[in-house]
Phi, psi and omega in degrees: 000006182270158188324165183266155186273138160321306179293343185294308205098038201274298192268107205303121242272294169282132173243180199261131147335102175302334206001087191131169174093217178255038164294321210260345168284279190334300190296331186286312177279349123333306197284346208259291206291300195297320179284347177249354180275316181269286212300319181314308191294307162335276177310317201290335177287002194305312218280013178253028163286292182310299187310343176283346186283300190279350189256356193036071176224168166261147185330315177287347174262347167262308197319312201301333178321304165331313195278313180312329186284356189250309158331313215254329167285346163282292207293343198271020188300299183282348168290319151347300190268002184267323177281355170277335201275320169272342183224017174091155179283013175246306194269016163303322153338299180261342162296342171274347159280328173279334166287321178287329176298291161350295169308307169309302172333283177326323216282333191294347232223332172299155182222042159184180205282332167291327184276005163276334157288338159266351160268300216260344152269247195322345172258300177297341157307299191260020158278259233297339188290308196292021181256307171355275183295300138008293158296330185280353180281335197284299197312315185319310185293322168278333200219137182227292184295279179242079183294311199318298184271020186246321138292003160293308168273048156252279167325330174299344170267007136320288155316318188293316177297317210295306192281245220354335184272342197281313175279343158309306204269339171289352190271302174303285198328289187323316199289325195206029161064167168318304193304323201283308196300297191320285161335318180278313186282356156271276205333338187252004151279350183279028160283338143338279190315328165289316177251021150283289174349300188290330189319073214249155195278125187280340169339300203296290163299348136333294173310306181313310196306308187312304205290309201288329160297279199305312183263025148299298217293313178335304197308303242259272185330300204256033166298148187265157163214119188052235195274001202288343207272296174317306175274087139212321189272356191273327193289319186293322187298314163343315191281310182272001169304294201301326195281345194260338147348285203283348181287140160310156131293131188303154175255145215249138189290135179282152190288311155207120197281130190264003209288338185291320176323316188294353186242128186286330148320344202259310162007293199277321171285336166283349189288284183301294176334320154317289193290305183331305165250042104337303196235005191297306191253030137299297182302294221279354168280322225240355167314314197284348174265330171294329177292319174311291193316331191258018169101319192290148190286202201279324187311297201288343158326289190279003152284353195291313210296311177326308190293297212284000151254354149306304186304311219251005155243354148275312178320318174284330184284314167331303188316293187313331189284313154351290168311321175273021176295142177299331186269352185253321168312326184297318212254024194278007179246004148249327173321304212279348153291323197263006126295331162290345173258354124338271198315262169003294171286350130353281148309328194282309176319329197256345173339290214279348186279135199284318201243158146003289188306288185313329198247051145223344159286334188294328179282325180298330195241299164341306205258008188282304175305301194303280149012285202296342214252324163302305167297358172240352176305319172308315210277342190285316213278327187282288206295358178289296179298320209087178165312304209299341182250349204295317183334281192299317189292311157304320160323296175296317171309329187278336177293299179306322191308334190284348209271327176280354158282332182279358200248289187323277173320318201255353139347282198286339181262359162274330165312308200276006156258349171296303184277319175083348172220134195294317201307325184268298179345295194306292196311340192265329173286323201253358145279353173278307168288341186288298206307289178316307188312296210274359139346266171311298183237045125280308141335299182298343214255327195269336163280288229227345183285302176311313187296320183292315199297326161281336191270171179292168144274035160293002186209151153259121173244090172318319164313285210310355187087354181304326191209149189294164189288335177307283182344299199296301189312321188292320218290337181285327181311289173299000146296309192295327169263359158294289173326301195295337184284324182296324171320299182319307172311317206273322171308338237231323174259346167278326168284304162312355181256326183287310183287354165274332170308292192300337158296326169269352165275347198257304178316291173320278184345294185284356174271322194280328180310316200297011208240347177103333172315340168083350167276151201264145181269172181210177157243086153050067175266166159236350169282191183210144195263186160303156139103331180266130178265171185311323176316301225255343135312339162277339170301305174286352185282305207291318190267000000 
């Protein structure tokens, strides 16, 4: 009658999402993670003026810093996902904080341009990747219901960092040099390790609440009464040999499931996602050098980005809320096309523009979109797969992506040394992200709307993206009380097996007292009195 074992598969694994509680902890070090995974590589150009002095190398050779770091937080997705999948997401976490620190430290300590590239691009590139993913699976894991705007503020910290690391590292630089700066800013990725730390497993206090519910009802069942207790706990041990005989063996978790390929949805969003960062992050590299060009100076140049991460801190958290309308959630993978077509006509519109005026309106409607396309990719991607699959899925997506970060940008700047003129990058990035857009949801409408619509509902696949993360949770919920009621049953019968023992044994008695036996009757004692020889105490033991 004792509790099912957890590794047996008794007590169901996944639980329903608190949204809210230290879901809003969880949500902070997200917020953390995501600013320093977008913002860090960015902020890493204040020092590469110095470093060209001091390493006598060019700009495209400090560029590669940048790049190893974005590389490495793309391409590492699925290594990402295999080690959250064997050993969980806080202490991938915190090894990924400690690596990202780590690098930066070293990095202060080199004396040529290769060895910055394996600190300060390849270990701080796969610290922030192993902080990255890992977090947006916990957010997944706390928020169901407001999942939209809890990525949405998750996302904001990307803009938020961004201005803030750039002028904090023009600050370090001046005061204590590249090295000094360098030095200082790994003390400040082991803030990583702090919000792996809150990253706490939602299971876990779950599982407690259940095991201390189990040993109540236990307490409650299995009080003993007089000699009845030993044989009712011997008749159950019995009981629970035999159901356990008959349990499956648990099947071993995959490290990473490609089993998401089979879904047509994830399909359609890696396609689109692909043509997507293709042209996404071309206008905002290459603005501030098309404003030089047209006459503007350098000062007011480099403000247009400031507006477009000004903008891009309000726009994501609005988006998630948005998002989380109750008439908009169903439909959040067209919400999130027509951000991308937004974002598109945007570039295309803005091609030709000449003046001040024009490329601050363009950063204005830039960044609305750009905003928007950012609080919803992640949250399109959790409702395609579920939780339960986001690990993995998210990895591979992060992996095709790298391949289009290495392909889009630096394209576009051979074009543009090539052509000599900005006007076609813009047309050609914002015919691209327009391409995706309308990519995604013409696929949705015509693959997966139609398809659900001929097939029956007869099954809910949770995998499959169908049903919400609530769903999964109730349906376990509701196992778990099945399994209690059948406890309730085993007990009910284990008390009826103990009172037909003792009646047949009260049987037996009186047939050997009426034989001249000499034993005293009783109700079903077990013990043996004067007068009872050994037969007929083994006799009364066997019942």
């Amino acid at each position: 009658m004792g509790r099912p074992d957890p590794e047996e598969g008794q007590l169901p694994a996944p639980v329903k999402p608190p949204d809210g509680g230290w879901g809003w902890i969880v949500l902070l070090g997200c917020f953390v993670i995501t600013g320093f995974s977008y913002a860090f590589p960015k902020a890493v150009s204040v020092y590469f003026k110095e470093l060209m002095k001091d390493f006598h190398v060019g700009y495209s050779d400090t560029a590669w810093i940048s790049s190893i770091m974005l590389a490495m937080l793309y391409g590492t997705g699925p290594v990402c996902s295999i080690m959250v999948n064997q050993f969980g997401c806080r202490p991938v976490m915190l090894i990924g904080g400690l690596l990202a620190s780590s690098g930066m430290i070293l990095a202060s300590f080199t004396t040529n341009i290769i060895e910055l590239y394996l600190t300060a691009g390849v270990l701080t590139g796969l610290g922030m990747a192993l902080n990255f993913q890992p977090s947006l699976i916990m957010l997944g894991t706390y928020f169901d219901k407001r999942r939209p705007l809890a990525n949405g503020l998750a996302a904001a910290g990307s803009p938020v960092f961004l201005s803030s690391l750039s002028p904090l590292g023009q600050v370090l630089l001046e005061k204590f040099g590249w090295r000094g700066g360098f030095l200082i800013m790994g003390g400040l990725l082991l803030n990583c390790c702090t919000c792996g730390a809150v990253m706490r497993p939602l299971d876990m206090g779950m599982k407690r609440k259940m095991e201390k519910a189990q040993d109540k009802y236990e307490a409650k069942e299995m009080l003993p009464v007089g000699g009845k207790s030993e044989e009712g706990i011997s008749t159950t041990d019995g009981t629970k040999k035999a159901k356990k005989t008959k349990k499956k063996p648990k099947k071993g978790k995959k490290l990473l499931d490609f089993s998401i390929f089979s879904n047509r949805g994830f399909i359609i969003y890696t396609i689109s996602k692909f043509i997507l960062v293709l042209g996404l992050f071309v206008p905002p590299i290459l603005l501030v050098n098309y404003a030089k060009d047209t006459g503007v100076p350098d000062t007011e140049a480099a403000f247009l980005l400031s507006i477009i991460g000004f903008i891009d801190i309000f726009a994501r958290p609005a988006c998630g809320m948005v998002a989380g309308l109750k008439w908009v959630r169903p439909h959040v993978a067209y919400l999130f096309s027509f951000a991308m077509l937004f974002n598109g006509l945007t570039d295309i519109c803005s091609a030709r523009a000449s003046n001040y005026t024009g490329l601050v309106i363009f950063c204005v409607f830039f960044g609305i979109s750009y905003g928007m396309v950012g609080a919803l990719q992640f949250e399109v991607l959790m409702a395609i797969v579920g939780s339960q699959k986001f690990s993995s899925a998210i990895g591979l997506v992060l992996l095709i992506e790298a391949f289009a970060v290495l392909i889009g940008p630096p394209s576009a700047g051979r074009l543009v040394d090539a052509l000599k003129n900005y006007e076609v990058i813009f047309y050609l990035a914002g015919s691209e992200v327009v391409l995706s857009a309308i990519f995604l949801a013409t696929a949705t409408y015509c693959c997966l709307n139609r398809g659900e619509k001929k097939e029956p509902p007869l099954e809910k696949n949770p995998s499959a993206g169908g049903g919400s993360d609530t769903e999964e949770a109730e349906s376990d919920v509701q196992e778990a009380e099945e399994h209690s009621s059948d406890n309730h049953q085993l007990a009910h019968n284990t008390d009826t097996t103990t009172v037909a023992a003792s009646e047949e044994a009260n049987h037996v008695a009186e047939e050997q007292s009426g034989e001249g036996g000499g034993c005293p009757k009783g109700d079903g004692e077990v013990l043996a009195r004067d007068g009872c020889n050994a037969d007929q105490m083994v006799e009364r033991d066997r019942f």
